[in-house]
C-alpha positions in Angstrom: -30.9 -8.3 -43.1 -27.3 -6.8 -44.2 -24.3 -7.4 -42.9 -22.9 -4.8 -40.4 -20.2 -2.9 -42.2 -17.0 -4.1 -42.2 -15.3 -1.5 -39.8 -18.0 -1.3 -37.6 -17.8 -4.6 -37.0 -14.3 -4.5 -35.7 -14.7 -2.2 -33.5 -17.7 -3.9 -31.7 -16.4 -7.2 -31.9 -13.8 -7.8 -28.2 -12.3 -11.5 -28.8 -13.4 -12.6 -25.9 -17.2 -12.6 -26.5 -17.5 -11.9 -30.4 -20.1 -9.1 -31.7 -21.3 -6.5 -29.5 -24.9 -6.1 -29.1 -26.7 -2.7 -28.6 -28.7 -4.2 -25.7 -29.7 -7.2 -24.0 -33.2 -8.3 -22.0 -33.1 -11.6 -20.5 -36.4 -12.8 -19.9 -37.7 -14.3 -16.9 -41.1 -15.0 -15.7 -43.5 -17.9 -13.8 -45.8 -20.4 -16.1 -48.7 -18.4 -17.1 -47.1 -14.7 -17.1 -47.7 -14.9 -20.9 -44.2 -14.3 -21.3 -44.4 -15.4 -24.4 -47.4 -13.5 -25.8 -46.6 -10.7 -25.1 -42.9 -10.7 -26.1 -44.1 -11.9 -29.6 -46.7 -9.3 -30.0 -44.2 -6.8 -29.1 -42.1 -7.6 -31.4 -44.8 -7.4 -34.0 -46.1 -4.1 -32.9 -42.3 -2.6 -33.6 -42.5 -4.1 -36.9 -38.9 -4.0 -37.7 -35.2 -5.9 -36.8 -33.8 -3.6 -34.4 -35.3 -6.0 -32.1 -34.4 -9.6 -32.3 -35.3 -13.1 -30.2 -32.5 -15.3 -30.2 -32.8 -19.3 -30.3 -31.3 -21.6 -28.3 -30.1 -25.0 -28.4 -31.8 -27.7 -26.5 -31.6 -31.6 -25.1 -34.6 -32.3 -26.3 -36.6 -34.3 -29.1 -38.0 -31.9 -32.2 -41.4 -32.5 -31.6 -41.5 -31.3 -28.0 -39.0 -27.8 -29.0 -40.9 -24.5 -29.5 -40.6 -21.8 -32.1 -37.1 -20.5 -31.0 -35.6 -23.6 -29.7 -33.3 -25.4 -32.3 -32.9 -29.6 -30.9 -29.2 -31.2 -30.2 -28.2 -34.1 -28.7 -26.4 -34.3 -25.4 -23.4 -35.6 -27.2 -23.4 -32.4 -29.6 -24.4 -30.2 -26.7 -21.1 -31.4 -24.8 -18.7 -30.8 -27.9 -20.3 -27.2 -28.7 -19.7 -26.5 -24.9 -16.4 -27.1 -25.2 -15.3 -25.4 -28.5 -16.7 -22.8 -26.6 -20.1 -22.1 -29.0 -21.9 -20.8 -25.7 -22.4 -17.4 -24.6 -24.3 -18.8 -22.0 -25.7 -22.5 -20.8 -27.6 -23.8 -18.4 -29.3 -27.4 -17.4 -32.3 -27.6 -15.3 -34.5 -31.1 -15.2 -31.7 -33.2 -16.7 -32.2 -30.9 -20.1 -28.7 -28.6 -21.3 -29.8 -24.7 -22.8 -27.3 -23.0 -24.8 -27.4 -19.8 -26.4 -24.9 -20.2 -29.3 -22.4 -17.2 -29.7 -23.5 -17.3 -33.7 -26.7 -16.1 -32.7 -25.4 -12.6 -31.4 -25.7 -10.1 -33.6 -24.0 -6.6 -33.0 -25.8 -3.5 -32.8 -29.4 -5.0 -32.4 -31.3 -5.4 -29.3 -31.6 -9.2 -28.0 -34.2 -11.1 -26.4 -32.6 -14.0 -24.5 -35.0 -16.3 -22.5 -32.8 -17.3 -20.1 -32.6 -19.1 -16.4 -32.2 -16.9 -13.7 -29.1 -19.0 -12.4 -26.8 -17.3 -15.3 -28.3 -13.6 -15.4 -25.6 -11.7 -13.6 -23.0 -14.4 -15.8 -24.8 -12.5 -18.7 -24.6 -9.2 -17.3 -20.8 -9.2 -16.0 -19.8 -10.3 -20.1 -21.4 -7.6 -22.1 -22.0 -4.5 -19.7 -18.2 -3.8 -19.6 -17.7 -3.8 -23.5 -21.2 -1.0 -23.6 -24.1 -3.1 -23.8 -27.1 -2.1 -22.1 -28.0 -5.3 -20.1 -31.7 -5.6 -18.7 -33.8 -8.2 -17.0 -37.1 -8.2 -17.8 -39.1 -9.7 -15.9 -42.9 -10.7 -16.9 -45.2 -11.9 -14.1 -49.1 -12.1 -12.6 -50.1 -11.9 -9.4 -51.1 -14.9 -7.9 -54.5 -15.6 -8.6 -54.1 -14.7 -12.0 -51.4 -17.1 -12.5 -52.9 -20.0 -10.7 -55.9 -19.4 -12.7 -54.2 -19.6 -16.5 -52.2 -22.3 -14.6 -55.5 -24.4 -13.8 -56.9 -23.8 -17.2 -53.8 -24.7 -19.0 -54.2 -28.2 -16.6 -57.0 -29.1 -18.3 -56.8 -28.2 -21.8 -53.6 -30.5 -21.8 -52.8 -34.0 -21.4 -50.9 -33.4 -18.7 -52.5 -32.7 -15.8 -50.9 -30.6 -13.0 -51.4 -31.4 -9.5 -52.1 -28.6 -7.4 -48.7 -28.9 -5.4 -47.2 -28.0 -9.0 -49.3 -25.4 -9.6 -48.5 -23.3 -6.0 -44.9 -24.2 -6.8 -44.6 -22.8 -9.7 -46.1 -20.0 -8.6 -43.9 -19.9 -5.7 -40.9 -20.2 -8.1 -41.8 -17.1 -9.9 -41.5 -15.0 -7.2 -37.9 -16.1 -6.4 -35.4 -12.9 -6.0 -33.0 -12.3 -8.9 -29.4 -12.0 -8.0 -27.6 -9.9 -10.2 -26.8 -6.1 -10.6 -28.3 -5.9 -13.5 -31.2 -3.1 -13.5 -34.8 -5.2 -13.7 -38.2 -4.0 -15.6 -41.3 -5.9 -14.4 -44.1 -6.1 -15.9 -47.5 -7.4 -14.4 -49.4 -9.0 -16.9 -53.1 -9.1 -15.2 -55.0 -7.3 -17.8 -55.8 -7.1 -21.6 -53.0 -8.8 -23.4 -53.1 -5.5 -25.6 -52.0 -3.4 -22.7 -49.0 -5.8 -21.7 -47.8 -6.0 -25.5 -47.8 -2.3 -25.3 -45.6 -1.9 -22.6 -43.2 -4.5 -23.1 -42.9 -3.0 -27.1 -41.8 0.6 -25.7 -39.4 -0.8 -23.2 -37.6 -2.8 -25.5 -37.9 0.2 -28.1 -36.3 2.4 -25.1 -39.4 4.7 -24.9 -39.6 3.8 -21.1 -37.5 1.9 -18.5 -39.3 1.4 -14.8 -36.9 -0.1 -13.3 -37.6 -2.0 -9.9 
């Protein structure tokens, strides 16, 4: 990837929150959306690095981190925080998310997976400087989701009770509060079809916004 050029950088790069990104999607969506999938096969199907995921620092041990999920301790969590490495942080279940500023990269288009609780935090930061700031937003209706939910039960070790299973659920459907425009996407069908969409909405090619 090369460097953005000098003078461009200066002019999309405000003090106060460091490069300036084309556009932003944070990504929200219940256990058993396929979030995940689909976002990766997305970004497959555009095939190039106008599109980007960025990591994110987490309180928790290697072996339990995924793919874009880099490990800290609490202790280097809590300095970062304040030396102000965050664009954004969250906690939820005793476990601190960070998205490092170092990981914004101007010009491109970012996909942050985010919590809902610091979406319009996100939104209020970049919109103002020209950054196109989406939610997107990858759900199932219900039976869909309680059924990947079920069969995720027990092909793990952990077994989910079915309280957890209708809460998540429940969760998922929680109302985002933010101005920020939000893209949904129902992810009931052939994985194929859900990768499609999600690659021409990040591409631009389409934006249904609910």
């Amino acid at each position: 990837m090369e460097p953005a050029a000098k003078n461009e950088t200066a002019v999309n790069q405000p003090a106060s929150i460091g490069p300036v990104p084309k556009a932003i999607y944070l990504t929200v969506g219940p256990s058993g959306a396929g979030k995940d999938t689909l976002l990766k096969g997305a970004l497959k199907k555009i095939g190039d690095d106008s599109v980007v995921f960025c990591k994110r620092h987490i309180t928790r041990d290697a072996d339990k981190c995924e793919e874009l999920e880099n490990p800290v301790t609490k202790e280097d969590f809590e300095r970062n925080r304040g030396n102000n490495m965050y664009m954004t942080h969250w906690d939820r279940h005793d476990t601190l998310y960070g998205i490092p500023y170092s990981e914004i990269q101007p010009n491109k288009t970012l996909i942050l997976n985010v919590s809902r609780g610091v979406i319009e935090e996100v939104n209020q930061k970049y919109t103002p400087h020209g950054t196109i700031v989406r939610v997107l937003r990858i759900t199932a209706s219900d039976h869909v989701l309680r059924e990947r939910l079920v069969k995720r039960s027990e092909q793990t070790e952990r077994k989910m009770a079915p309280e957890e299973i209708e809460k998540r659920i429940k969760d998922g459907s929680i109302a985002i509060d933010t101005t920020a425009p939000i893209i949904q996407v129902l992810n009931d069908h052939a994985k194929e079809e859900g990768i499609a969409w999600v690659a021409a909405i990040l591409s631009g090619v389409v934006s249904v916004v609910t």
